[in-house]
ROVO-206375 format. One line per field, with one value per residue (C-alpha): residue number from 1; residue in three letters; x, y, z. Coordinates in nm, 3 decimals. Each point is the difference from the previous one (the first is absolute). Layout:
BEGIN
num = NUM,...
residu = ALA,...
x = X,...
y = Y,...
z = Z,...
REM end
This chain:
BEGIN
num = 1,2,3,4,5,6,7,8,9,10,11,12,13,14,15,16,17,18,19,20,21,22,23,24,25,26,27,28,29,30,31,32,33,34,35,36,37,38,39,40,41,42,43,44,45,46,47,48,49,50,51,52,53,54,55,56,57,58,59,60,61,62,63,64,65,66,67,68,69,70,71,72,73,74,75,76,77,78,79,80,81,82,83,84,85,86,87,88,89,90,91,92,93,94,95,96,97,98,99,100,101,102,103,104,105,106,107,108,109,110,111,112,113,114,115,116,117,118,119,120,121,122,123,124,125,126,127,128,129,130,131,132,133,134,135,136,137,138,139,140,141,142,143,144,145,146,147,148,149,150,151,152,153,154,155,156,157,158,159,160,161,162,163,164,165,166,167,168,169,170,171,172,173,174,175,176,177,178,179,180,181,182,183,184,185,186,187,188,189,190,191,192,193,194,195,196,197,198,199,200,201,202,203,204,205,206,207,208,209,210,211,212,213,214,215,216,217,218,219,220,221,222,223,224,225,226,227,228,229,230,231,232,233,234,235,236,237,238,239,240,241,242,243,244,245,246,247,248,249,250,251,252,253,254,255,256,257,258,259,260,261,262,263,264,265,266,267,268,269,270,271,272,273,274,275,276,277,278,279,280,281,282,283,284,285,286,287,288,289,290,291,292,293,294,295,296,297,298,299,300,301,302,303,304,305,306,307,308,309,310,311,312,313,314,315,316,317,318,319,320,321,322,323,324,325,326,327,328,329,330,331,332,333,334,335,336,337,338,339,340,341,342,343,344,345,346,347,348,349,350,351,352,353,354,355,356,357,358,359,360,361,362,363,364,365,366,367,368,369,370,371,372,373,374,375,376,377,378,379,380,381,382,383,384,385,386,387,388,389,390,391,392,393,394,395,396,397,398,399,400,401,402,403,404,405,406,407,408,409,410,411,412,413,414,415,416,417,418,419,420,421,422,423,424,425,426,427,428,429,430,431,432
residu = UNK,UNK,UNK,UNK,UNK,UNK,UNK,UNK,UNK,UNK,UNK,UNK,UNK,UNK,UNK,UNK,UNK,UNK,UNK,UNK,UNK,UNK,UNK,UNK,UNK,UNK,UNK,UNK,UNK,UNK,UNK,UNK,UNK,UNK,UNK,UNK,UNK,UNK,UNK,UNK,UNK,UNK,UNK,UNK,UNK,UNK,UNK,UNK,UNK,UNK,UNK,UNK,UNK,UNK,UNK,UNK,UNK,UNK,UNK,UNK,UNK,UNK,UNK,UNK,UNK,UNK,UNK,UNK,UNK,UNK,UNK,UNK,UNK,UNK,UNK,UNK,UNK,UNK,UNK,UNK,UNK,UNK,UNK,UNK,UNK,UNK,UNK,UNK,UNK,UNK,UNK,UNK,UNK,UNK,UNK,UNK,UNK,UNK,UNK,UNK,UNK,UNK,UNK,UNK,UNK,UNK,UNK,UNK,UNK,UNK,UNK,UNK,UNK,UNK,UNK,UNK,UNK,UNK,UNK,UNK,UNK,UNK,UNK,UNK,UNK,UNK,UNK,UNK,UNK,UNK,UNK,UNK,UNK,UNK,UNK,UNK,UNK,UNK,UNK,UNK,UNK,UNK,UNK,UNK,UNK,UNK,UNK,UNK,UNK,UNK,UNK,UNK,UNK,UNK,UNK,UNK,UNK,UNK,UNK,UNK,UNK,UNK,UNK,UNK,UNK,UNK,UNK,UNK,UNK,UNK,UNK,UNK,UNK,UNK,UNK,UNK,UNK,UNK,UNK,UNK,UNK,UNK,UNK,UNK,UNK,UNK,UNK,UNK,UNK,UNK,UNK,UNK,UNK,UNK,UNK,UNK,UNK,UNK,UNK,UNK,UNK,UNK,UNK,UNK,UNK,UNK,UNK,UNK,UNK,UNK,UNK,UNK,UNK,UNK,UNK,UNK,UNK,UNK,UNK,UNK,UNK,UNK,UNK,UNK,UNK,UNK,UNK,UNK,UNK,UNK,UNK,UNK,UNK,UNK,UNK,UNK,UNK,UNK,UNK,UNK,UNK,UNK,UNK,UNK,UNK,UNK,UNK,UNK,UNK,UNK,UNK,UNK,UNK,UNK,UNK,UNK,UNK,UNK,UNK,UNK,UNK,UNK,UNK,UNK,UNK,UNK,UNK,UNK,UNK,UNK,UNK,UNK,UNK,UNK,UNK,UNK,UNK,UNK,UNK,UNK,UNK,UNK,UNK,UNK,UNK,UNK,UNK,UNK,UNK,UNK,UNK,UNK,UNK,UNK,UNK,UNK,UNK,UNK,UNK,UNK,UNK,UNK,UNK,UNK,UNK,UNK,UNK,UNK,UNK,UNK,UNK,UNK,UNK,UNK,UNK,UNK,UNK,UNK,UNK,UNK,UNK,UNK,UNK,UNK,UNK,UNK,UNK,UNK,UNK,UNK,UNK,UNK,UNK,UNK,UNK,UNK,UNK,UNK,UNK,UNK,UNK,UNK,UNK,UNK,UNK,UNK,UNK,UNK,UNK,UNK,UNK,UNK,UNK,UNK,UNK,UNK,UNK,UNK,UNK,UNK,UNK,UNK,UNK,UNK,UNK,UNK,UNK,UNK,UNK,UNK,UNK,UNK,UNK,UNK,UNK,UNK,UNK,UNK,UNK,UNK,UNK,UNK,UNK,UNK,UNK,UNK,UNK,UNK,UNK,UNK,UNK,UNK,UNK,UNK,UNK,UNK,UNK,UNK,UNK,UNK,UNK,UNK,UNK,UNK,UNK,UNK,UNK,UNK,UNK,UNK,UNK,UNK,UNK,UNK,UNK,UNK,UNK,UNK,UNK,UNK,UNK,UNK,UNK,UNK,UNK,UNK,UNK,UNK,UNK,UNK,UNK,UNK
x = 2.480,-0.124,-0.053,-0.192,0.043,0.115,-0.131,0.115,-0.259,0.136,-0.294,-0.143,0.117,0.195,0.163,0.060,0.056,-0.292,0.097,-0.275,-0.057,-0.225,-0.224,0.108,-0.243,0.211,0.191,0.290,0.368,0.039,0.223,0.174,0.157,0.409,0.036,0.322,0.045,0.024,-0.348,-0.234,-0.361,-0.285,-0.229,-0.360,-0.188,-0.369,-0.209,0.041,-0.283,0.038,-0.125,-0.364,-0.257,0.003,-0.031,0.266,0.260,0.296,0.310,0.163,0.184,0.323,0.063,0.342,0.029,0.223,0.233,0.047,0.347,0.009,-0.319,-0.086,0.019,0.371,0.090,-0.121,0.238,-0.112,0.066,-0.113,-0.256,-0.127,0.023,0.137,0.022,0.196,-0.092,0.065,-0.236,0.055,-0.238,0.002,0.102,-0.059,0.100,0.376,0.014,0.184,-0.210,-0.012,0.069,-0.290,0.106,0.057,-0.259,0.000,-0.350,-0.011,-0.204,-0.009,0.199,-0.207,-0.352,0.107,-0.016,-0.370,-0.305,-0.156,-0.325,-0.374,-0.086,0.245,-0.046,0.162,0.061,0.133,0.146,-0.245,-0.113,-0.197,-0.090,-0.074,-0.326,-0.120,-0.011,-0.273,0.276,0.315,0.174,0.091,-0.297,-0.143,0.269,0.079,-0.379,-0.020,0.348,-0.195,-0.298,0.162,0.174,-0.269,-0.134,0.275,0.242,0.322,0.282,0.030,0.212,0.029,0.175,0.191,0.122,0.346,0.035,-0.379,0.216,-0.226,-0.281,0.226,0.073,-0.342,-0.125,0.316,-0.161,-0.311,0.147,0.221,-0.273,-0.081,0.340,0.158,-0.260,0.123,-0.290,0.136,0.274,0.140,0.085,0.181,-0.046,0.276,-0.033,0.234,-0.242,-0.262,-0.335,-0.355,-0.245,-0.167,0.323,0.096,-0.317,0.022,0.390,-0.101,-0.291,0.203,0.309,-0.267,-0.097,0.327,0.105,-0.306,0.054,0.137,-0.065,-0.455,-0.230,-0.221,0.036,-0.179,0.180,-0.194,-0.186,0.000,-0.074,-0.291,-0.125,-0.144,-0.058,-0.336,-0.133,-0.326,-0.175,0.236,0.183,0.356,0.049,0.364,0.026,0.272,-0.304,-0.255,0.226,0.047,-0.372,-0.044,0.308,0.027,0.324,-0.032,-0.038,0.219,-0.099,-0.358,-0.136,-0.258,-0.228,0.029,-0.275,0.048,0.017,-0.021,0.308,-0.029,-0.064,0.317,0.271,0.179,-0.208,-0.214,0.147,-0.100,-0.205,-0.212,-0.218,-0.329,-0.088,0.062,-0.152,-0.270,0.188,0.341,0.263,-0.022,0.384,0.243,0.013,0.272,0.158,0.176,0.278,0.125,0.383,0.079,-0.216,0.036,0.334,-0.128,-0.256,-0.184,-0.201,-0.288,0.080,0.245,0.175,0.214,-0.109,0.044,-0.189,-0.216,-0.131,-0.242,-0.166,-0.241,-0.306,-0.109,-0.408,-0.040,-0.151,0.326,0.290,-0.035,0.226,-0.105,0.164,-0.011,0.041,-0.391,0.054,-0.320,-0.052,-0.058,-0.297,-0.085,-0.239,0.074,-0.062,0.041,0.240,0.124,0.185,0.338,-0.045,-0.062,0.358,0.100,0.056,0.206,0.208,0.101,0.084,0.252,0.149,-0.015,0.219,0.266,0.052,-0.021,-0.311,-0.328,-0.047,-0.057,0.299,0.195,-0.154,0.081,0.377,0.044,-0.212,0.309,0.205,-0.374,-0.021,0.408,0.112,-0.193,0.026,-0.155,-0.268,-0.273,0.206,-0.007,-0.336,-0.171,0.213,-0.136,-0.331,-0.034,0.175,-0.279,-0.318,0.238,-0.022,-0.347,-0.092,0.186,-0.161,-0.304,-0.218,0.251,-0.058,-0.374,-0.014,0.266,-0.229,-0.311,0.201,0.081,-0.333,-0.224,0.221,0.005,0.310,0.333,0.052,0.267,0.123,0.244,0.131,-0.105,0.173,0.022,0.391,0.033,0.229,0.242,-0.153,-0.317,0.245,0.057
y = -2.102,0.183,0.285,0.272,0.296,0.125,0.338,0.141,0.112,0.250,0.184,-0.381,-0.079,-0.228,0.116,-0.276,-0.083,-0.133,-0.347,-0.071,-0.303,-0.146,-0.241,-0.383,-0.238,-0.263,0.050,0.254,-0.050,0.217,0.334,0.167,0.388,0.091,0.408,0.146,-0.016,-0.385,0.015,-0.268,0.029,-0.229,0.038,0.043,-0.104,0.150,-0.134,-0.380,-0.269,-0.044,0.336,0.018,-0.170,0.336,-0.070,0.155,0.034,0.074,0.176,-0.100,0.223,-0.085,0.240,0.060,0.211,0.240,-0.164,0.168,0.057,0.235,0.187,-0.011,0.414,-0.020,-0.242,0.171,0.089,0.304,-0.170,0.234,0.207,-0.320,-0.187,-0.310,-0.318,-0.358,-0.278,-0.368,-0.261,-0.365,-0.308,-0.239,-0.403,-0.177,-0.057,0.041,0.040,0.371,0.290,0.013,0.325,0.061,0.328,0.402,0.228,0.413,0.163,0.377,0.286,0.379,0.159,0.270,-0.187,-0.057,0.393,0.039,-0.002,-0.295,0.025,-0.097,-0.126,-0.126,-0.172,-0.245,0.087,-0.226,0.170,0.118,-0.148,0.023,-0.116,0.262,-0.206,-0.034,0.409,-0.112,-0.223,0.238,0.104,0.316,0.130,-0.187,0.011,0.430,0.032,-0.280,0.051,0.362,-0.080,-0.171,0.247,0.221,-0.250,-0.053,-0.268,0.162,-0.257,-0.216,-0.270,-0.047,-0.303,0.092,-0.215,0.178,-0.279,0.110,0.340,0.174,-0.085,0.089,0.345,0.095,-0.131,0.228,0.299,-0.050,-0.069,0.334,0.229,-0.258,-0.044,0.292,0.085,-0.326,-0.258,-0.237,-0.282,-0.196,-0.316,-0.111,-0.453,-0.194,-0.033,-0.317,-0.193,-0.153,-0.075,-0.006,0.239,-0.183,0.009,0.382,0.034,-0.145,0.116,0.338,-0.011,-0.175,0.201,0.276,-0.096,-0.029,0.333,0.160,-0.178,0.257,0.288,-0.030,-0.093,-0.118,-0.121,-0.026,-0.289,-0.124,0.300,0.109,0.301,-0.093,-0.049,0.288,-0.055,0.159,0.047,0.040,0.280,0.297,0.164,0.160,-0.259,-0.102,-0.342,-0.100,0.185,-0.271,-0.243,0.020,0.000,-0.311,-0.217,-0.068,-0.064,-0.374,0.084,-0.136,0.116,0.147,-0.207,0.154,-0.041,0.145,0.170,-0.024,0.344,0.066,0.213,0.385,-0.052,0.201,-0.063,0.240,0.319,-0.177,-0.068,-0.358,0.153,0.153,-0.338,-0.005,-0.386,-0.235,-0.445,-0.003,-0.267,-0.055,-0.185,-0.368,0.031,0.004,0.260,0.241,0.090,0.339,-0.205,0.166,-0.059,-0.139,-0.245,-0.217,-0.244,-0.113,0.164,-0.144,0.211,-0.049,-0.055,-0.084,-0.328,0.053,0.279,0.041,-0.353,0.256,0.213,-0.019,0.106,0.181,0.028,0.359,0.026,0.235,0.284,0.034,-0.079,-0.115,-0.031,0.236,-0.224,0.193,-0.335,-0.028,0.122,0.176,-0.356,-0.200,-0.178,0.161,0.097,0.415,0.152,0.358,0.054,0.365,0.031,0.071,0.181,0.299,0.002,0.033,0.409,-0.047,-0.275,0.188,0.286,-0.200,-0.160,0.339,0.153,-0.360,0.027,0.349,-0.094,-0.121,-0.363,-0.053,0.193,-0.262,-0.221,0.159,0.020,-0.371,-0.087,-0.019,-0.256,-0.220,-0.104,0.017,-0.332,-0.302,-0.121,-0.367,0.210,-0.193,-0.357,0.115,0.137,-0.322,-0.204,0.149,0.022,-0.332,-0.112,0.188,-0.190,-0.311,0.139,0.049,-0.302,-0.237,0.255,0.031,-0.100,0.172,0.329,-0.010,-0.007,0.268,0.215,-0.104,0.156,0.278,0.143,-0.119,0.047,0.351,-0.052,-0.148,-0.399,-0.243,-0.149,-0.297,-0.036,-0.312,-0.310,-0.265,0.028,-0.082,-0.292,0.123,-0.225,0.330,0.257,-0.102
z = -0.250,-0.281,0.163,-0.201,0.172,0.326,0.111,0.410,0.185,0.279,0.141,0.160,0.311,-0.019,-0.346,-0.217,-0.344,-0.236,-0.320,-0.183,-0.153,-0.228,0.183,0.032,0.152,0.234,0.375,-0.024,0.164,0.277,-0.121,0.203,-0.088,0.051,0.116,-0.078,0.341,-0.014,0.213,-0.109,-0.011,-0.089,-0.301,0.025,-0.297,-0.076,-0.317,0.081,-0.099,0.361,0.131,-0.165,-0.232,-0.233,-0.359,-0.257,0.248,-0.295,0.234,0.322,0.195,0.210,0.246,0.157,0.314,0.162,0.275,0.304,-0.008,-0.309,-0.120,-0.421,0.072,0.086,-0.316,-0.304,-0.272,-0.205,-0.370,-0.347,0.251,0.147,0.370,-0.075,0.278,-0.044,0.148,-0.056,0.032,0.137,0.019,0.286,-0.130,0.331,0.327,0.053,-0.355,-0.137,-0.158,-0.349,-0.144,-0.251,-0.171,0.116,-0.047,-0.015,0.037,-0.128,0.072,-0.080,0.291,-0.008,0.074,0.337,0.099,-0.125,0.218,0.009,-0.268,0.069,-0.290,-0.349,-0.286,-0.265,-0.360,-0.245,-0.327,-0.241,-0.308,-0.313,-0.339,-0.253,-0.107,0.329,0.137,0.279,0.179,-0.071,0.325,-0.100,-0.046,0.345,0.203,0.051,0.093,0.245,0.157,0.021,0.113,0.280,0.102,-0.008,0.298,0.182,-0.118,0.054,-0.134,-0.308,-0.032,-0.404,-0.140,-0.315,-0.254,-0.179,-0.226,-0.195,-0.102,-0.163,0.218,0.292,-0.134,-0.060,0.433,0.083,-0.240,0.163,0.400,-0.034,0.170,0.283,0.038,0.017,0.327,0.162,-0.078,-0.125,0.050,-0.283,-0.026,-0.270,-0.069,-0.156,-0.317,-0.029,0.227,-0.232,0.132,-0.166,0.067,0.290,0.218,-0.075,0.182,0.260,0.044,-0.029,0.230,0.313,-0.062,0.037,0.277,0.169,-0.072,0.118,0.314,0.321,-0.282,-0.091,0.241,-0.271,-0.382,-0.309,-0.150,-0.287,-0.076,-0.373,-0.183,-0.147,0.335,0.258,0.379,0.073,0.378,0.046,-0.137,0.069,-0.212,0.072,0.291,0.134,-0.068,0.315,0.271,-0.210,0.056,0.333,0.059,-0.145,0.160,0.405,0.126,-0.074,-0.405,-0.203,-0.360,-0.154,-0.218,-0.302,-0.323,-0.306,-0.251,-0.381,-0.162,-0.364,-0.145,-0.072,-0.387,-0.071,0.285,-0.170,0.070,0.312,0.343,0.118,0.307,-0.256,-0.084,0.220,-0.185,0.164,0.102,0.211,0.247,0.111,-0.288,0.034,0.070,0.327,0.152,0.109,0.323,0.202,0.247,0.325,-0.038,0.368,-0.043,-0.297,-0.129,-0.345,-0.248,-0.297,-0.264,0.166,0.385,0.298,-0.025,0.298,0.316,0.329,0.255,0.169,-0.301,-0.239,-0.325,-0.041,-0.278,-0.013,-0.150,-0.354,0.191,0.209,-0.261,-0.335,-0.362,-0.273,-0.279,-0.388,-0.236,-0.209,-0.319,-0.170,-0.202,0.316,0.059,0.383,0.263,0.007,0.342,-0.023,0.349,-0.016,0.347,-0.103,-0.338,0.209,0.068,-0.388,-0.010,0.338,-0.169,-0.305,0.195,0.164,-0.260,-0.207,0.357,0.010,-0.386,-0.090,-0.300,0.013,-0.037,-0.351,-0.071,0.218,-0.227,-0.357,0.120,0.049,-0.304,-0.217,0.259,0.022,-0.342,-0.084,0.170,0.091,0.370,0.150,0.148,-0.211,0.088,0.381,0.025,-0.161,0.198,0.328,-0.088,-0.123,0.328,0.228,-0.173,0.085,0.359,-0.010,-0.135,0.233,0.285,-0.113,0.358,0.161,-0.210,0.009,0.361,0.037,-0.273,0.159,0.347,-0.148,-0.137,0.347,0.298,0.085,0.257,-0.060,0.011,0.059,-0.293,-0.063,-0.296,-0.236,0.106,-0.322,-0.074,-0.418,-0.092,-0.232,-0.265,0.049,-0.072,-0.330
REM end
């Protein structure tokens, strides 16, 4: 089935249990799931070519439910601190034809998880990175202040996506994590490192299986947000970003769609927080934009939108004045536009009193002690980030009409609009 990951979800009701699978174009067999109670149940499968005209859809999602006979509650078997649940899966042939058994499948989840509160607002993390030439992209300088800075607003979960295998670079996230783990922020999740996929996919993987285990515990995500990007409301300052939410979304809202401004970096990341740039374009980036996604109500997620949600929900395009990206990537060479926007500098001395109070030293002091590990070892971070970036102008390029009116939106309407998401699907032969 090749089955990617299974993750239970508990806190849905029903509970079921969560496969992902990359996307395949084409009708599906009809699967059906085995309980250890010998109760069969029929799979539900979200993603399909079948269910929308969204572009980019890359994950499918095969959902097995609980039977009625025995709940997922009463079947979990507490393995190395984890809940673990079996199931096996079987494909119809035909009429009066048997099942055939396609494979068994355990989906795991931290056993403690399940006796949280349920969160307002979460986020995705995937493992940091850097490249000792490249300072202004290296996550361990970004990533500490944004995690921060998000805290400071209200995100109160993280769900980080570690790679053991990068040893080094794994060490160093944990040295960094320890404070915002040790007061319960974060979750980690640790990917196979004997599964080899490229870049593209780990996205994607990580971002669905995200998802999934956000679902029952986070009303709302941040899936694809990255720390070199800031979520900026309005004009306030100090404002808690789930309340902002919520007065942008109706109860039909799937996911908040919004822009992103340029910013040039601080000219020594080092010694200067990112919120401490005030230059920034004049106009929204010519690129796709990014999305907050209320859990409940989305099946399948793409960098840049939905590719599977609930028949009765939409998205929705949120206008500059109401939500917009902050996104620190100009350098100082860059031919730009500068706008001097100072809205969230303001926050600077309350930032580095927060990070001086989660990591015992001021911020540049976090920054001396890693100095040693950032230009010791050489990670893909250089590979990875011009891999992504070139893969967003490829976005924006294919979407271009589809970006300018979002942009053009974004900087007129002054409330919220429906958006769909772009509809021409790439052959493979585009992805190449």
């Amino acid at each position: 089935m090749d089955i990617i990951s299974a993750i239970p979800v508990l806190r849905e009701e029903p509970s079921y249990i969560a496969m992902l699978q990359y996307f395949k174009e084409g009708k599906l067999p009809k699967l059906h799931c085995v309980w250890p109670s010998g109760e069969r149940t029929e799979m539900q499968t979200r993603g399909t070519s079948a269910e929308n005209d969204a572009a980019y859809k890359r994950m499918m999602v095969h959902v097995c439910r609980e039977g009625v006979r025995q709940k997922m509650k009463d079947l979990g078997k507490i393995e190395h601190g984890e809940a673990c649940y079996t199931i096996n899966v079987e494909a119809e042939q035909g009429d009066d034809m048997p099942m055939v058994k396609m494979g068994e499948i355990k989906a795991c989840h931290k056993a403690e998880m399940q006796q949280s509160g349920i969160f307002g607002l979460s986020g995705c993390i995937r493992q940091f990175w850097q490249h000792p030439s490249h300072l202004e992209t290296s996550g361990y300088i970004l990533g500490p202040q944004w995690m921060e800075w998000n805290v400071m607003h209200g995100v109160e979960h993280f769900f980080f996506y570690a790679r053991p295998s990068r040893v080094e670079e794994y060490q160093l996230n944990m040295q960094l994590l320890k404070p915002f783990l040790e007061q319960g922020l974060v979750t980690i999740i640790e990917m196979d490192s004997s599964v080899d996929h490229d870049d593209r996919e780990d996205v994607m993987l990580e971002v669905n299986d995200c998802l999934y285990r956000a679902k029952g515990k986070s009303d709302w995500l941040m899936p694809t947000i990255e720390p070199d990007e800031y979520l900026v409301f309005g004009n306030k300052t100090g404002t808690n970003f789930l309340k902002e939410i919520r007065a942008q979304a109706d109860p039909t809202t799937h996911s908040l769609s919004f822009g992103r401004f340029n910013f040039r970096h601080p000219s020594d990341l080092r010694k200067a927080l990112q919120i401490q740039s005030t230059s920034r374009e004049g106009t929204l980036a010519p690129l796709c934009p990014k999305y907050i996604a209320r859990t409940a109500k989305v099946h399948a997620l793409f960098n840049h939108w939905a590719t599977s949600w609930d028949h009765d929900a939409q998205s929705v395009g949120v206008p500059q004045q109401g939500l917009v990206g902050f996104h620190y990537r100009l350098n100082v060479f860059e031919k730009a536009k500068i706008e001097f926007d100072p809205r969230i500098s303001k926050e600077v001395y309350d930032l580095e009193a927060k990070i001086h109070e989660r990591f015992g030293m001021a911020f540049q002091q976090v920054c001396e002690n890693i100095k040693s590990y950032m230009v010791s070892f050489y990670s893909s971070g250089l590979t990875r980030r011009a891999t992504m970036d070139f893969q967003e102008k490829q976005f924006a390029s294919r979407f271009s009409t589809w970006i300018e009116t979002f942009n053009r939106q974004a900087m007129n309407e002054v409330v919220p609009f429906v958006l769909s998401p772009p509809k021409a699907h790439p052959s493979a032969a585009d992805e190449n």
